[in-house]
C-alpha positions in Angstrom: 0.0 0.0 0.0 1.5 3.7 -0.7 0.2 7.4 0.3 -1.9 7.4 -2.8 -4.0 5.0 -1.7 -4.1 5.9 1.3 -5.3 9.4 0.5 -8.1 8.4 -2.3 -9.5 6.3 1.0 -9.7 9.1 3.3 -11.7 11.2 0.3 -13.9 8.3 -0.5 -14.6 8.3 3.3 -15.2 11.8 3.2 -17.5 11.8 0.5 -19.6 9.0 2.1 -20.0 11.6 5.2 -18.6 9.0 7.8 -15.4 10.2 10.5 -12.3 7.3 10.9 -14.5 6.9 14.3 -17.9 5.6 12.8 -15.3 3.1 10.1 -13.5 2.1 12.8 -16.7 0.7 14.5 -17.7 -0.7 11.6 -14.4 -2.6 11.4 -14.5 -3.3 14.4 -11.1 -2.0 15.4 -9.8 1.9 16.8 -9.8 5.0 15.3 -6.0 5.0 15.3 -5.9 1.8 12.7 -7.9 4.0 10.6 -6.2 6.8 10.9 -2.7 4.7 9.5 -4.7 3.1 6.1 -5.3 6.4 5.5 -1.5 7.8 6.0 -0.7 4.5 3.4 0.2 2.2 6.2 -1.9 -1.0 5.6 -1.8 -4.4 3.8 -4.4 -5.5 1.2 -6.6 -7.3 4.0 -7.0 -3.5 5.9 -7.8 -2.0 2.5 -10.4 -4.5 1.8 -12.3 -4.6 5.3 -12.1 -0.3 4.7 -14.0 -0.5 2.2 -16.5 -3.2 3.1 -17.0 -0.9 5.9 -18.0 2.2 3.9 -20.2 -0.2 1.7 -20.4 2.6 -1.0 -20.6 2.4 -4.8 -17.9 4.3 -4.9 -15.8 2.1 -2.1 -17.4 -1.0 -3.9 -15.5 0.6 -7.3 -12.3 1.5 -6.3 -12.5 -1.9 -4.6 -12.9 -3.6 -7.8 -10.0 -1.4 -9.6 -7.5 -2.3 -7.0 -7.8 -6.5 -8.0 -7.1 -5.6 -11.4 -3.8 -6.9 -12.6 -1.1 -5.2 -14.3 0.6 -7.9 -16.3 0.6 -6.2 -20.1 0.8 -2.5 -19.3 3.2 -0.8 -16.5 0.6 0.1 -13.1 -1.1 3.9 -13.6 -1.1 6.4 -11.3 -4.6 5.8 -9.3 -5.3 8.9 -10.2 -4.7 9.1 -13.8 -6.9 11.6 -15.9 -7.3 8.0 -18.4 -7.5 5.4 -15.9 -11.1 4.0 -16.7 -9.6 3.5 -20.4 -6.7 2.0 -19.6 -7.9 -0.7 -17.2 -10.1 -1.5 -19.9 -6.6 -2.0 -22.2 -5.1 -4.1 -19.7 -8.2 -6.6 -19.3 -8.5 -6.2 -23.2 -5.3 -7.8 -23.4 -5.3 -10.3 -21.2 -8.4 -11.6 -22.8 -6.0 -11.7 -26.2 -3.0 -13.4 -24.5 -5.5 -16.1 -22.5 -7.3 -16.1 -26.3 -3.7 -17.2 -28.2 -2.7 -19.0 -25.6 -5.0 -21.3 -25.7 -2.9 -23.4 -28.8 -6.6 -24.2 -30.3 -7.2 -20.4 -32.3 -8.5 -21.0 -36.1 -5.5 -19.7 -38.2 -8.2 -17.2 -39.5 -8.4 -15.4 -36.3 -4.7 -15.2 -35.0 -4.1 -12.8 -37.0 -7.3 -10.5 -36.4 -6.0 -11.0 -32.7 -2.4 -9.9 -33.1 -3.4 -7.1 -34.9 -5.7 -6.3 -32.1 -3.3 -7.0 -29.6 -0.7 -4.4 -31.0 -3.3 -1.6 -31.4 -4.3 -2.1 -27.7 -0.7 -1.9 -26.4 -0.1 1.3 -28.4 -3.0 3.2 -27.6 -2.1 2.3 -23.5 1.2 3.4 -23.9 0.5 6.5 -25.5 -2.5 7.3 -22.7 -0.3 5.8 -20.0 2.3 8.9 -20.7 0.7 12.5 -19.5 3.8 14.2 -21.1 2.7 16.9 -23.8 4.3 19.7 -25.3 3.0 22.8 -26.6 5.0 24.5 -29.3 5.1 27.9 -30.2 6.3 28.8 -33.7 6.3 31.9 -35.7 7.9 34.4 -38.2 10.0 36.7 -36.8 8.5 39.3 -34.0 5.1 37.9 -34.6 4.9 38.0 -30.9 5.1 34.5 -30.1 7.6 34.5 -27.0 5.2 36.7 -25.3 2.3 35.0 -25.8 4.3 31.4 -24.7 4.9 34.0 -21.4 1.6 34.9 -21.0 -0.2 31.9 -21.2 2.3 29.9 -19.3 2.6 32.5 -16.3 5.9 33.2 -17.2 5.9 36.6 -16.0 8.2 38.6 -13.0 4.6 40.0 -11.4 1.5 38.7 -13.0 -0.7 41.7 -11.3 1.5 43.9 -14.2 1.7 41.4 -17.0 -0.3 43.2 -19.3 2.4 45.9 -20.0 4.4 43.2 -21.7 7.4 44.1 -20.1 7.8 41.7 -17.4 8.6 38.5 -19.4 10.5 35.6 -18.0 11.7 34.8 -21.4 14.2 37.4 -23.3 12.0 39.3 -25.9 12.0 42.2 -28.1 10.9 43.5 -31.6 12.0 40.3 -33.1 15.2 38.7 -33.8 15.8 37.6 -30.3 15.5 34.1 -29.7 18.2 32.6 -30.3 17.8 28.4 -30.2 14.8 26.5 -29.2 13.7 27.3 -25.6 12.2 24.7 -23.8 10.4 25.1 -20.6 9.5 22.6 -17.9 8.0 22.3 -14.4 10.6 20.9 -11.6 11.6 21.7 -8.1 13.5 24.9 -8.9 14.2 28.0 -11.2 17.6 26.7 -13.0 18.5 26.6 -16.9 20.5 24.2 -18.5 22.3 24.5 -22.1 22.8 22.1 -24.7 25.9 24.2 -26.9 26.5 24.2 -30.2 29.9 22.6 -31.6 33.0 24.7 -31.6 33.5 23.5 -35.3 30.4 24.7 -35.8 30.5 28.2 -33.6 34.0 28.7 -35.4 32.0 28.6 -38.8 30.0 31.4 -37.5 32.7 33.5 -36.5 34.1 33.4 -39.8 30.9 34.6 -41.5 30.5 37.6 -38.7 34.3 38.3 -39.8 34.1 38.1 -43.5 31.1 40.3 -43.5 33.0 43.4 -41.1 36.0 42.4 -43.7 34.3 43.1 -46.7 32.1 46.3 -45.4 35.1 47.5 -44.2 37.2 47.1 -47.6 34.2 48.8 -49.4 33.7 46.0 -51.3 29.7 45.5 -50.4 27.0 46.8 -52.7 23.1 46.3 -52.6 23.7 43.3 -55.1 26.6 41.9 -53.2 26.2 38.9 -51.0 25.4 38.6 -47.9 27.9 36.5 -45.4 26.9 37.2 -42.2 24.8 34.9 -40.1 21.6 35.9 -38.8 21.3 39.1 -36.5 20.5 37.1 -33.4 23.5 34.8 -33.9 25.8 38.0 -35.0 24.7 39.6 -31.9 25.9 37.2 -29.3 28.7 36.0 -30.8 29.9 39.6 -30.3 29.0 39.7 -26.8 31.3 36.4 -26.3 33.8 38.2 -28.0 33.9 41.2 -26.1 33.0 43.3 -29.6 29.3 44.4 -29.0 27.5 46.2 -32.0 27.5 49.6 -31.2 23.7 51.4 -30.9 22.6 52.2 -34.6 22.4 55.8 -35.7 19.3 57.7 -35.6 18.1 61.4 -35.9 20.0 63.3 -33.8 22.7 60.6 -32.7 25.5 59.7 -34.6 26.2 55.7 -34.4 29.0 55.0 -32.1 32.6 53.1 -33.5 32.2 49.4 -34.4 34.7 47.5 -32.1 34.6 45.1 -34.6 36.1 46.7 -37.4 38.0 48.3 -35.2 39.5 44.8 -35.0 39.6 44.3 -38.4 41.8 47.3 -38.7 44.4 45.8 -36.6 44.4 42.3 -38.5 43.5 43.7 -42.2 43.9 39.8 -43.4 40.9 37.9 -43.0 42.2 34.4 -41.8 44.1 36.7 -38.8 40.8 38.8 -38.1 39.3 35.4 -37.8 41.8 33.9 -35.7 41.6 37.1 -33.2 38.0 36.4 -33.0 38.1 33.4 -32.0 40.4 33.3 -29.4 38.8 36.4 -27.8 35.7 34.0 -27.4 37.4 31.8 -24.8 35.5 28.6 -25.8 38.0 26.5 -23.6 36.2 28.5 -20.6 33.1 28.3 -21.4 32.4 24.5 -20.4 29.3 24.9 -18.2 25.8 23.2 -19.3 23.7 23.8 -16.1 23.1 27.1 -13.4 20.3 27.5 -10.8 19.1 29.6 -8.1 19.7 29.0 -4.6 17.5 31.2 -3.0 14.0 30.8 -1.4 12.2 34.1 -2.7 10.1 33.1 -5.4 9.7 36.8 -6.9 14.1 36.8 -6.4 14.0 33.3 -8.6 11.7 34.5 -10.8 14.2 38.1 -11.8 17.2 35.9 -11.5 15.7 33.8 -14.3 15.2 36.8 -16.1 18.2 37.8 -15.6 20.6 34.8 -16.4 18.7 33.6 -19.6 18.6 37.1 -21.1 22.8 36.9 -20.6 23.1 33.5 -22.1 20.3 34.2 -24.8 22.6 37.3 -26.1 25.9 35.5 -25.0 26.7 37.7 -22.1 27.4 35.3 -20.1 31.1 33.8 -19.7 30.3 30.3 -18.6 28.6 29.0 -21.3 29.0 29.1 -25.2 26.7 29.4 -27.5 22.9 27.4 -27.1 22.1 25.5 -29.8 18.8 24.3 -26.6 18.3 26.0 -23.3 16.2 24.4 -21.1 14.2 26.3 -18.6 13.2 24.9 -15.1 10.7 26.7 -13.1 9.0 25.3 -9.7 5.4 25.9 -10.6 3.1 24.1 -13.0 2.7 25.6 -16.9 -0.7 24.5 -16.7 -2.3 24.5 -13.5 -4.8 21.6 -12.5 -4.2 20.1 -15.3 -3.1 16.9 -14.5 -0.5 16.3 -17.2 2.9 17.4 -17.4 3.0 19.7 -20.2 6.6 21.7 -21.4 6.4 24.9 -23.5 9.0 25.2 -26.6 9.3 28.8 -27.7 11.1 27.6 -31.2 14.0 30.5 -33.0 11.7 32.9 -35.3 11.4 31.7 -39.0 13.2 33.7 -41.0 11.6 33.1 -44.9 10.5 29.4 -44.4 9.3 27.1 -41.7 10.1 24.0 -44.1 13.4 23.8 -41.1 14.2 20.3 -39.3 13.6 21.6 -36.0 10.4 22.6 -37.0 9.1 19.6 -38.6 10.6 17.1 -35.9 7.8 19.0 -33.9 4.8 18.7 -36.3 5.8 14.9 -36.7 5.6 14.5 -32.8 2.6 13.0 -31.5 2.6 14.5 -28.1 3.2 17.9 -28.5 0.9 19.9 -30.3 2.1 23.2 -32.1 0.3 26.5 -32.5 1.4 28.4 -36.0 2.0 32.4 -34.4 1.0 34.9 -37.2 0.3 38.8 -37.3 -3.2 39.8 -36.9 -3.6 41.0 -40.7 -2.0 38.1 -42.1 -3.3 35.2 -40.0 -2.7 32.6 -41.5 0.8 33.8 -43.0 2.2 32.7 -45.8 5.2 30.8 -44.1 2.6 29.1 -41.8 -0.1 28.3 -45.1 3.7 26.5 -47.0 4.4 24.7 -44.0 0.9 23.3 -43.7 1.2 22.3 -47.2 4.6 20.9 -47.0 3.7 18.1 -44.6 0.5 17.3 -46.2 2.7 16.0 -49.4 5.1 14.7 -47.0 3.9 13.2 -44.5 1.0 10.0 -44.1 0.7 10.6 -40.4 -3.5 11.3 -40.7 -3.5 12.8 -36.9 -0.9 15.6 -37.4 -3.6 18.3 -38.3 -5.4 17.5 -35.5 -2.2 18.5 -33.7 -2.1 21.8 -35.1 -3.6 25.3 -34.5 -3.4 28.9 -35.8 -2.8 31.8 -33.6 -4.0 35.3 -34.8 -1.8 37.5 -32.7 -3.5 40.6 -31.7 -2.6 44.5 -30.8 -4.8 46.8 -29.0 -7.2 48.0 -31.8 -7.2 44.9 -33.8 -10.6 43.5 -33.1 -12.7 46.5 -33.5 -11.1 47.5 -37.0 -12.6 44.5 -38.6 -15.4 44.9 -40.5 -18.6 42.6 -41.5 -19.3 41.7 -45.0 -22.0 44.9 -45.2 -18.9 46.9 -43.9 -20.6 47.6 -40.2 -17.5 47.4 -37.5 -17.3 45.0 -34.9 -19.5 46.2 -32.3 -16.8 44.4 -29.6 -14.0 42.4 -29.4 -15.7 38.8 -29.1 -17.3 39.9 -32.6 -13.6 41.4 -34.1 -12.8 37.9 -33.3 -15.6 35.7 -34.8 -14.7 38.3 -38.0 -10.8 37.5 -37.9 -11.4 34.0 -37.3 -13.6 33.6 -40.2 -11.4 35.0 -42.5 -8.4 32.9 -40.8 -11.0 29.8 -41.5 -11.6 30.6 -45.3 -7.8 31.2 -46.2 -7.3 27.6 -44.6 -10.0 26.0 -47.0 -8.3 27.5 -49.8 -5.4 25.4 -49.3 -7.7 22.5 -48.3 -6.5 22.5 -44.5 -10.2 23.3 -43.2 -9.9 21.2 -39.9 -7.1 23.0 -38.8 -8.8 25.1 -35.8 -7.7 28.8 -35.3 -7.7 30.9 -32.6 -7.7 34.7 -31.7 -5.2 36.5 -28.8 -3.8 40.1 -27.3 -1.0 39.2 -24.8 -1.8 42.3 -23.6 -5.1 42.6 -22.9 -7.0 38.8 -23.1 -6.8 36.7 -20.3 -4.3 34.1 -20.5 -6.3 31.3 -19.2 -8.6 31.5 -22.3 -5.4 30.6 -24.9 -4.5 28.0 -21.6 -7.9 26.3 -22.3 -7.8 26.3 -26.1 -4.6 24.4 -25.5 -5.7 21.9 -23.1 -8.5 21.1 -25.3 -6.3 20.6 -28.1 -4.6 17.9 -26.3 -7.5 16.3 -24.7 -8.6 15.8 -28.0 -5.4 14.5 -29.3 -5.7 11.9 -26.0 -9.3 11.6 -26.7 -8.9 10.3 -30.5 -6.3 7.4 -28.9 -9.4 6.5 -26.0 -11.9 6.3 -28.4 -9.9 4.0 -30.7 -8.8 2.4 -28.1 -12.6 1.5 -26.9 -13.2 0.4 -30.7 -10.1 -1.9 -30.6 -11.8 -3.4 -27.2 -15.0 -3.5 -29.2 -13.5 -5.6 -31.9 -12.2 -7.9 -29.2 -14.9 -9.0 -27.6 -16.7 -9.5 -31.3 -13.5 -11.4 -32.3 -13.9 -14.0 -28.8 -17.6 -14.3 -29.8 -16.9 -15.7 -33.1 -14.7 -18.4 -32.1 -17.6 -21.1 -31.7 -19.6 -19.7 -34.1 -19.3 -21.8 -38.1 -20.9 -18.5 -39.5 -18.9 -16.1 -38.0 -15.4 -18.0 -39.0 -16.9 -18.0 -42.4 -17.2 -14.7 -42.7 -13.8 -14.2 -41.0 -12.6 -16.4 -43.7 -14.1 -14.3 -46.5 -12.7 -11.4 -45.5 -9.4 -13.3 -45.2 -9.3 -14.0 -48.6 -10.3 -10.3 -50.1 -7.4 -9.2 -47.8 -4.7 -12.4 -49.2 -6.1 -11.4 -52.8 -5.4 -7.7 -52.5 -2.1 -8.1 -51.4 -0.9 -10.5 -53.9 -2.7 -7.9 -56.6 -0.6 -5.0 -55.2 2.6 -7.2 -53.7 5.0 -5.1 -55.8 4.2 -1.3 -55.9 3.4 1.1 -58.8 3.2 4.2 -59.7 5.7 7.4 -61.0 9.0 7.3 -59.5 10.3 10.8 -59.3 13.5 11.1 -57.8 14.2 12.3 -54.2 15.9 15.2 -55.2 13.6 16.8 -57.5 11.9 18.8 -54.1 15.9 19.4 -53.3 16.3 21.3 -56.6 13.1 23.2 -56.0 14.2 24.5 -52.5 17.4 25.4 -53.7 15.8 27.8 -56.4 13.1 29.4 -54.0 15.6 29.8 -50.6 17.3 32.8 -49.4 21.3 32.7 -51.6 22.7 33.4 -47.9 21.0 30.3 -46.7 21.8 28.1 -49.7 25.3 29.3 -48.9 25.5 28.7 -45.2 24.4 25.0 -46.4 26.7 24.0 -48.9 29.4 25.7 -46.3 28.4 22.8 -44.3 28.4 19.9 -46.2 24.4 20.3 -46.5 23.9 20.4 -43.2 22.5 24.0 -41.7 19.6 24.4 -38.8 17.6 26.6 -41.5 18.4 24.4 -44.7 18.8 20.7 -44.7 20.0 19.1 -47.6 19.0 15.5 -46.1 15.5 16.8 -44.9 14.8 17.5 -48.3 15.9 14.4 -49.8 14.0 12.4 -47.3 11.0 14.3 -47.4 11.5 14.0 -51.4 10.9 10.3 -51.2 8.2 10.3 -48.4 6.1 12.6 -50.9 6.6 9.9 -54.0 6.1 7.4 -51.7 2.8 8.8 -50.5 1.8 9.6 -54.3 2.4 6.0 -55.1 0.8 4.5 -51.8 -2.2 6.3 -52.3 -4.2 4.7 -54.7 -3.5 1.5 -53.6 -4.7 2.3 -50.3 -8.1 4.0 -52.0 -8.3 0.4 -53.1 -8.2 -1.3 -50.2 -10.6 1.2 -48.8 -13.2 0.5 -51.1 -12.9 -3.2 -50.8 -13.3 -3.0 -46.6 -16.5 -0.6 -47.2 -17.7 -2.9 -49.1 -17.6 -5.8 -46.7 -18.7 -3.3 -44.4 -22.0 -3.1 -46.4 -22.4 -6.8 -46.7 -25.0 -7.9 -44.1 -23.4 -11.4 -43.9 -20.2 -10.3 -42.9 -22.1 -8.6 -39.9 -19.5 -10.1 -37.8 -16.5 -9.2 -39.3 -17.5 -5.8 -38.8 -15.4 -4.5 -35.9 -12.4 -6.3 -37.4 -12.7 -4.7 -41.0 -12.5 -1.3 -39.1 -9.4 -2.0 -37.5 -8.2 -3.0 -40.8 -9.0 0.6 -42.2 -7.6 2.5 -39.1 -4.4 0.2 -39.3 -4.4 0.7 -42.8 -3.2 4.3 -42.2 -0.7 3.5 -39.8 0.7 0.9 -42.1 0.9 3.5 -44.9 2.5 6.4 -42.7 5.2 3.3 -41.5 5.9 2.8 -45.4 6.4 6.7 -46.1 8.7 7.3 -43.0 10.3 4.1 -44.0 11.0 5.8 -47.4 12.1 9.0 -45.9 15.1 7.9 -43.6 16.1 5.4 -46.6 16.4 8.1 -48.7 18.4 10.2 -45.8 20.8 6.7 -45.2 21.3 6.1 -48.5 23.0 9.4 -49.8 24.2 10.8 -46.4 27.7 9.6 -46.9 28.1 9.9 -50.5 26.8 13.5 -50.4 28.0 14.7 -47.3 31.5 13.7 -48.3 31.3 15.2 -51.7 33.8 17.9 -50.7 34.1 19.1 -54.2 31.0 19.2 -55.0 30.4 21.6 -52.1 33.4 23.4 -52.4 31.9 24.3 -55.7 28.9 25.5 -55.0 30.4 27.4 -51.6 32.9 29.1 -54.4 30.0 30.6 -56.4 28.5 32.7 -53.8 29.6 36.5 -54.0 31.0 36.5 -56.9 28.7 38.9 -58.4 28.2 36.6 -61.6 24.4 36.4 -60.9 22.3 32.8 -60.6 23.7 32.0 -57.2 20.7 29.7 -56.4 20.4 28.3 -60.3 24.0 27.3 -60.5 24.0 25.6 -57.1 20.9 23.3 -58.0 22.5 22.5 -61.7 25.3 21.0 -59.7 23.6 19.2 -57.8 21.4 18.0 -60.3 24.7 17.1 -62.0 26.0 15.3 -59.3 22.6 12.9 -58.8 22.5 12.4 -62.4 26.1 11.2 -62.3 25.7 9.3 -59.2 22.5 7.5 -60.9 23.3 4.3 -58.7 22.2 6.2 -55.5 18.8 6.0 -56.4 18.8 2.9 -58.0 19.3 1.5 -54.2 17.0 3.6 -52.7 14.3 2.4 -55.3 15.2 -1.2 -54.1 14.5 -0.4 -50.4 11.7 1.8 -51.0 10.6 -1.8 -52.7 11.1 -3.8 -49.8 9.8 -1.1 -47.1 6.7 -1.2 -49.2 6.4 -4.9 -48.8 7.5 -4.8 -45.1 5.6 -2.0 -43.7 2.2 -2.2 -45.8 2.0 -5.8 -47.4 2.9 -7.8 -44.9 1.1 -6.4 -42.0 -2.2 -6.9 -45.0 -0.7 -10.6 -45.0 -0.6 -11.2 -41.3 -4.1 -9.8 -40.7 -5.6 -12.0 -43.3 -3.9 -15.2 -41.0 -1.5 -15.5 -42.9 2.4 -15.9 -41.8 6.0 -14.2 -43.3 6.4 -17.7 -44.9 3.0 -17.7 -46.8 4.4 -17.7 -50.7 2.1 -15.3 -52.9 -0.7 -17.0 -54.2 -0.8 -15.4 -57.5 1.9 -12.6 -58.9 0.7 -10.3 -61.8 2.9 -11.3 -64.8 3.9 -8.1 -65.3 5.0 -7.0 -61.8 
């Protein structure tokens, strides 16, 4: 027995209106026995004669939930938000395992049950974890880090929140955040930082220092390249280096000397400016990964947060190098009463395109759900409309929508400026909102992304705990969708246990069997138009900033805002969807039609696990194809030093075509290198039969070692 229990007995006393005295008499024992099952000191026999005393329904349930065994899922909290569900999961699978391990289940069935089996024990892991992010992600100074403040209490003084300027979180008129930022609930205020790689911050310092170099030579012009890194990055790695930007000029004040090329001055060659650089940043010193606060005052912990992560944000701080992650501890819950444990990720602003790894690697997880930050007038904006479209023709995963919301980002004003279709104002805010959100609703259609909810909020002047609802209704719903299907998996188990006896029912099992065995042999080898990985490589080449094209080919095709691999793999996943998709449209229309055959009645429930699997098996088969594609040319291609060199060499040279020259090379290379994607085509192959056919195979009862019944001749 633990406190746990203890505790939910003393409330289900409480709520039956009886004192430990009046149970006590009941058990015939003293108060004081009582009074230690309730502090969690008791054995099974106290518990039980506890709750035979109180003789509630309620006593009489939690009874009942305490025999239940834990053999196939690890033991819940007692008090977890999903228990109800997943004790039902844990007797749904032991009826499975008693069901195959009988040694007398019709072949036609042991595969209904494994599949059933593996839904059950996915949909209980995923409820049994209450970990959830929410992830904030926007152009830059949309607003976003204030919001993720805001709504997450994040604030030095909540009673003066509302002037903005009390933020936990470093923030500005955009350009500030400088890596991811994630922030978590634990016992105290601390941060700890995940640094970038020397090689990597030594890169960086070279672009800072052939950009001074060349404005200080005179050589720059509007159509001259751009080397330097992005402000944010600029800006710190000055601090580190003890050569802060000096305060821009404006009317009135002239702009201060640039310590910088003040620097340059002394070491007019490049490689020595460089070298000086460097060594002023002290990166042998700056080895820590972890501070916190050792005080008691919360307000103190809450300013020395404030304090610290605005010095390592802008790299003011000399133990620590520069974040590639900080990770933010505070000692109170993000999301009070919610009963999950929910981290907030305030991601680096997007700077021209979302389509970034870091980005994507959060869409693609199933437990965090991300809300796309855009400016009031151009909600939804256009980098959050591409990046919706991006991972519909990348990605199979048919949840990930569900996962995501719009935020229209307001300013004092914007509600009442809109205006109804007859041109009246909004009479109030709540109706500015209903306008905005409309309009936010139909520019989502038009890209065919209509279930994609939206909401409408002003840091400044909305309550917080309105966006805090909106979020935790995003995830109960996302939890929700798992429940439900795991209820219908339950469903189909009992239907599958009541067939066993019955001739009809196995018949019908058996006919379903074979439409499954038959479509797989049809579509054992898949069709369709191969286009090659890289085409969506060549297209992001020609459409991306030149300085970011740059920065990646400087890297072997590896930068956080351009990913050569990403594309590649994402290249593949949108072929492979393409090619999947029919096929499964196919096997669609053959499960609705057993669905509508009244003699298959009892088949029913397992056909629409088929379909619901069906999409699982698909999204398997297209990330399948993505990381092939990544494996297969990652060492080829990232050790194709000339190649880069190449296309690094071509930037600045004021010839014009930057982007076009790069993406002829590289189309030059994958032409030449034709035998890449003749082995990617051969996994692809087998992935297709592994992650889609197969599974089909299995669920029709049939095993690995079941030869194809019939081969098209021309597969």
């Amino acid at each position: 027995m633990n406190t746990e229990t203890g505790a939910i007995l003393a409330e289900i006393r409480d709520a039956a209106g009886m004192t430990q005295r009046q149970v006590a008499e009941r058990m015939s024992a003293n108060q004081t026995r009582v009074s230690r099952i309730e502090a969690g000191d008791g054995d099974d026999v106290d518990i039980t004669s506890f709750l035979e005393a109180l003789g509630t329904p309620r006593a009489r349930s939690f009874a009942d939930l305490l025999k239940v065994e834990w053999l196939h899922l690890p033991q819940p909290s007692l008090r977890h938000p999903d228990l109800d569900v997943l004790v039902a999961i844990e007797c749904g699978l032991a009826r499975i395992h008693a069901f195959l391990a009988d040694g007398q289940v019709p072949t036609v069935l042991a595969g209904q049950a494994e599949l059933l089996e593996k839904r059950l024990e996915e949909a209980g892991h995923y409820l049994l974890a209450l970990d959830h992010d929410v992830v904030y992600v926007g152009e830059i100074g949309v607003g976003k880090t204030t919001a993720a403040c805001r709504q997450t209490g994040l604030v030095i003084d909540a009673a003066t929140a509302a002037d903005l300027k009390g933020m936990m979180l470093d923030t500005g008129g955009g350009r500030t955040t400088l890596c991811d930022v994630r922030v978590e609930t634990g016992e105290r205020f601390a941060l700890t930082v995940e640094p970038i790689t020397d090689e990597e911050v030594y890169k960086l310092v070279a672009e800072v220092c052939r950009g001074v170099h060349e404005k200080l030579g005179g050589e720059s012009s509007p159509s001259s390249a751009d080397f330097k890194p992005a402000e944010e990055v600029e800006r710190a790695l000055r601090n580190m280096a003890k050569l802060p930007r000096p305060p821009r000029s404006r009317k009135g004040v002239v702009a201060g000397l640039d310590p910088a090329a003040d620097l340059a001055r002394q070491y007019p060659k490049l490689d020595d400016l460089t070298a000086e650089f460097a060594a002023r940043l002290s990166l042998w010193r700056r080895s820590r990964r972890a501070i916190d606060f050792d005080g008691v005052d919360p307000k103190a912990g809450r300013q020395w947060l404030r304090s610290t992560f605005t010095a390592i944000n802008n790299g003011r701080h000399d133990d620590f190098s520069l974040p590639a992650l900080i990770t933010v501890t505070v000692p109170f819950s993000l999301v009070p009463g919610a009963r999950l444990a929910i981290a907030v990720v305030d991601t680096r602003g997007v700077d021209g395109s979302a389509v970034r790894p870091d980005i994507l690697a959060h869409l693609k997880n199933d437990r965090a759900v991300t809300l796309l930050c855009s400016k009031w007038g151009s909600a939804p904006d256009p980098s959050a409309q591409n990046l919706l479209t991006y991972v519909t023709e990348t990605d199979a995963d048919s949840a990930l929508l569900n996962r995501v919301a719009v935020v229209a980002l307001a300013r004092s004003g914007d509600a009442l400026s809109m205006r109804h279709d007859s041109g009246e104002s909004a009479e109030d805010v709540a109706q500015g909102y209903d306008i905005k959100l409309g309009h936010v609703e139909d520019a989502l259609q038009k890209i065919g992304m209509q279930g994609v909810e939206a909401f409408a909020f002003d840091a400044s002047a909305d309550n917080p705990a309105d966006l805090t609802t909106f979020v935790l209704d995003k995830i109960g719903s996302v939890r929700k969708v798992q429940a439900d299907a795991a209820r219908a998996t339950i469903a189909a188990v009992d239907q599958m246990l009541s067939n066993r006896q019955e001739a009809q029912a196995l018949a019908a099992m058996q006919a379903v069997g074979g439409n499954l065995e038959r479509f797989a042999d049809r579509h054992h080898a898949l069709r369709g138009v191969r286009r090659p990985a890289h085409d969506r490589l060549i297209a992001a080449v020609t459409t991306l900033h030149p300085r970011t094209v740059w920065a990646a080919t400087r890297r072997a095709g590896r930068f956080w805002n351009f990913d050569v691999f990403q594309y590649l793999g994402d290249g593949a996943a949108a072929e492979a969807k393409v090619r999947s998709s029919e096929v499964i449209a196919g096997l669609t229309a053959i499960i609705e039609s057993d669905q509508g055959n009244p003699e298959l009645a009892s088949a029913h429930g397992f056909l629409a696990q088929i379909l619901a699997n069906a999409a699982q098996w698909e999204a398997d088969f297209v990330n399948a194809s993505r990381h092939h594609a990544a494996a297969v040319y990652h060492e080829p291609l990232g050790r194709a030093q000339d190649l880069w060199d190449r296309c690094e060499a071509a930037y600045g040279t004021n010839m014009g075509g930057y982007r076009d020259r790069v993406a002829a090379e590289l189309r030059g290379w994958f032409e030449e290198n034709v035998e890449l994607r003749e082995e990617l085509d051969r996994r692809v192959t087998r992935a297709w039969e592994t992650s889609f056919i197969a599974p089909v195979r299995r669920a029709a009862g049939l095993t690995a070692e079941t030869p194809v019944a019939s081969v098209q001749s021309n597969e």
